[in-house]
C-alpha positions as CSV (number, residue, x, y, z in Angstrom):
1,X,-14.1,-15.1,-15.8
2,X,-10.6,-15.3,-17.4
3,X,-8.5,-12.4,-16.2
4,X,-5.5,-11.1,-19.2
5,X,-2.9,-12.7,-17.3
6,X,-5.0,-16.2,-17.8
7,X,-3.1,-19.4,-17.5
8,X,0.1,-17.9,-17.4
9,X,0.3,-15.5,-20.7
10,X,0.6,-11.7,-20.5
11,X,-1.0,-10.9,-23.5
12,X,0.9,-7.5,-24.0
13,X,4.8,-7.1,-25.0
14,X,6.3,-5.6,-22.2
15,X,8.9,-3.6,-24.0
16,X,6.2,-1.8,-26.1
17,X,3.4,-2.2,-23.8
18,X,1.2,-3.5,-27.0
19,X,-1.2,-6.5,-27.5
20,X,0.4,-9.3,-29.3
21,X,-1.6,-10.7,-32.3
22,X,-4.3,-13.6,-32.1
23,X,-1.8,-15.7,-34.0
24,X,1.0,-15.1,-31.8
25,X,-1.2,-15.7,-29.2
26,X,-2.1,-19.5,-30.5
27,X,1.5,-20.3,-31.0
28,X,2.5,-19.7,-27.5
29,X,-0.4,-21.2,-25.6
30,X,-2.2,-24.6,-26.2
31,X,-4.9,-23.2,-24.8
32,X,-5.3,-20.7,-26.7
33,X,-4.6,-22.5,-29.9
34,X,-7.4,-24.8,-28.8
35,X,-9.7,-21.7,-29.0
36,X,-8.9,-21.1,-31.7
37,X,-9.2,-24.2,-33.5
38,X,-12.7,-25.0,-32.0
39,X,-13.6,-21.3,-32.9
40,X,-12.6,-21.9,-36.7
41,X,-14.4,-25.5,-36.3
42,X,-17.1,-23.5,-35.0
43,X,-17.4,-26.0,-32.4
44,X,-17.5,-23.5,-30.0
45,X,-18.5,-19.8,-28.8
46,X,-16.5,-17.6,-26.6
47,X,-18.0,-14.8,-25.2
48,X,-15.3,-12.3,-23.7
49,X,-16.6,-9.5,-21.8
50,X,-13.8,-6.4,-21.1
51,X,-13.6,-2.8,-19.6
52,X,-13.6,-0.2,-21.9
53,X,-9.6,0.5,-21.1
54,X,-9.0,-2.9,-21.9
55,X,-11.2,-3.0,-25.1
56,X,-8.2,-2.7,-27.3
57,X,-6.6,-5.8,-26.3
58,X,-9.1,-7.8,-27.2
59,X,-7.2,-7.9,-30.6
60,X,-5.2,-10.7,-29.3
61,X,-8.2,-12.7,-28.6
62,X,-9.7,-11.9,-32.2
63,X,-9.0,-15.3,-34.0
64,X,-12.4,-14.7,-35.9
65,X,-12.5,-12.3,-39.3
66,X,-15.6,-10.9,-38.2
67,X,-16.8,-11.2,-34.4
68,X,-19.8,-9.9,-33.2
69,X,-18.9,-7.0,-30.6
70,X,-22.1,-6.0,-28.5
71,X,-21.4,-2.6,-26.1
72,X,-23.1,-3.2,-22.6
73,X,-24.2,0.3,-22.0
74,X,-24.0,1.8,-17.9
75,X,-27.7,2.4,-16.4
76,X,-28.6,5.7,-17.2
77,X,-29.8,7.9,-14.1
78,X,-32.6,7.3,-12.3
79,X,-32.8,3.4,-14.0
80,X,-31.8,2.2,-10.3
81,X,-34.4,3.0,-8.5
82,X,-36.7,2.1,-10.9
83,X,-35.2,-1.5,-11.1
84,X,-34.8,-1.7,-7.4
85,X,-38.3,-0.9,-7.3
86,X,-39.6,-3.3,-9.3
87,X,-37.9,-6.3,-8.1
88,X,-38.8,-5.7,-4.9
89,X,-42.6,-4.1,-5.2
90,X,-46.0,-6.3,-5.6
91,X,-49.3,-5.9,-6.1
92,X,-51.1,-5.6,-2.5
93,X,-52.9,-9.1,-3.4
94,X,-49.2,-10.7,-3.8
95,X,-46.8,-11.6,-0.9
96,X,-44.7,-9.1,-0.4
97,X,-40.9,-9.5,-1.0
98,X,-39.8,-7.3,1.8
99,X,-41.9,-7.1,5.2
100,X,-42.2,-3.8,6.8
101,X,-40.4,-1.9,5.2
102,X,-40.3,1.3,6.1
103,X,-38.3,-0.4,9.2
104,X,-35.5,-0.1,7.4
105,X,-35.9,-1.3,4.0
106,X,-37.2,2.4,2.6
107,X,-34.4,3.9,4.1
108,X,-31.6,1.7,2.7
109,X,-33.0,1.5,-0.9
110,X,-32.7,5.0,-1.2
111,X,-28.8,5.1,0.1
112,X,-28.2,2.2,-2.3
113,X,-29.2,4.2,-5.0
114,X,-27.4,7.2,-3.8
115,X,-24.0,5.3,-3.2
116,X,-24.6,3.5,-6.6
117,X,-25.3,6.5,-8.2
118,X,-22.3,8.6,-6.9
119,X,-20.0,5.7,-8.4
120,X,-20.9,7.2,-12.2
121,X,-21.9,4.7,-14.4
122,X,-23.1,1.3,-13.4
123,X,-23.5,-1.8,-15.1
124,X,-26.2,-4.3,-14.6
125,X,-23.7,-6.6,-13.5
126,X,-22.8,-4.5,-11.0
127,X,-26.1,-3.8,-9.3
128,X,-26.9,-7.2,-9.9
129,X,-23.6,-8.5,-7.2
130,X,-24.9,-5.7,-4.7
131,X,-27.8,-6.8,-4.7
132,X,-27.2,-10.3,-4.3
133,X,-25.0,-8.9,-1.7
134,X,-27.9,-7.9,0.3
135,X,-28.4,-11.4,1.3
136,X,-25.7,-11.3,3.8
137,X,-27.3,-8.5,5.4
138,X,-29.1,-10.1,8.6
139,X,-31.4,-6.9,8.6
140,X,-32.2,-4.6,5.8
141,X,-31.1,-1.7,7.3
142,X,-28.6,1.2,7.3
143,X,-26.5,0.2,10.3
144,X,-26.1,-3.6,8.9
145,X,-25.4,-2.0,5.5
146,X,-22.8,0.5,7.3
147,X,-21.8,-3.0,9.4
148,X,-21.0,-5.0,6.2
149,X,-19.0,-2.4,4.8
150,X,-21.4,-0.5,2.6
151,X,-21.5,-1.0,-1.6
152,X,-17.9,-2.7,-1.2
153,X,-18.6,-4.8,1.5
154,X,-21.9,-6.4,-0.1
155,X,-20.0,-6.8,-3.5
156,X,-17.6,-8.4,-1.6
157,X,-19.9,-10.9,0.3
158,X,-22.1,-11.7,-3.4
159,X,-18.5,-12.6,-4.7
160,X,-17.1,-14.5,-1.6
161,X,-20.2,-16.4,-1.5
162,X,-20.6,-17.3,-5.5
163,X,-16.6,-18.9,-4.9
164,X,-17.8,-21.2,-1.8
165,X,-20.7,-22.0,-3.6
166,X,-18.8,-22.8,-6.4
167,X,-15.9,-24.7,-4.5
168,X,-18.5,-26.9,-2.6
169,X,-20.2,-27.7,-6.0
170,X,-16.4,-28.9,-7.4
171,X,-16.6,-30.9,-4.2
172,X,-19.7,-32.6,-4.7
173,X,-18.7,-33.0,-7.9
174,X,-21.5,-31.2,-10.3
């Protein structure tokens, strides 16, 4: 994931706080110029995925006449548990993906969904990193939830995890 300040380019004019243009863009950055030449090659595909408050900036991005723009819509309400349920639910002749659990399991599924759901509007993405975050959990319960720190503290072990993994793989060279 390339954050807007990505290899050293604020992408907005500080004066006017507005996007530069795509053009602009390519002329100040050989990256970016590379981009864009692959693009118009169609060598390549970029996929760029933004906030809604920074949707406007992708204009600086845009080196393409007509790019595809898909909206990744929140859950809606009640989705959550549905998910949640699914995933970790099997038929009684299936092994089970969670062991006992109304020893804790039960319990913490439905404060996930609760925390989750008092955030607003969640993205798959998101539930998909707290989730993975659950991993770190050495118990599925609510005090090792409330001991990791709760939605922000699994989030934050799924991501913390992914860079080690990542680093070690840069190692290992793969």
């Amino acid at each position: 994931m390339i954050s807007w300040r990505a290899i050293g380019i604020d992408f907005s004019k500080p004066a006017t706080r507005t996007w530069i243009p795509a053009k602009q863009l390519a002329a100040r950055s050989a990256y970016w110029q590379l981009i864009r030449t692959l693009l118009a090659e169609r060598a390549t595909h970029v996929l760029v995925a933004t906030r809604d408050d920074y949707a406007d900036g992708l204009e600086c991005i845009r080196f393409l006449s007509k790019p595809r723009t898909y909206r990744l819509l929140p859950l809606e309400r009640g989705f959550i548990s549905q998910i949640i349920g699914r995933l970790t639910t099997r038929k009684p002749d299936e092994a089970q993906v969670i062991a006992e659990p109304e020893h804790g399991w039960t319990r913490l599924r439905d404060r996930l969904v609760a925390d989750l759901e008092a955030r607003g509007a969640v993205l798959p993405q998101q539930l998909k990193v707290v989730l993975g975050g659950l991993r770190a959990l050495r118990n599925l319960t609510l005090v090792e939830y409330g001991r990791a720190g709760g939605l922000g503290g699994l989030e934050a072990s799924f991501v913390e995890r992914s860079i080690s993994r990542a680093a070690s793989c840069k190692r290992l060279g793969k």
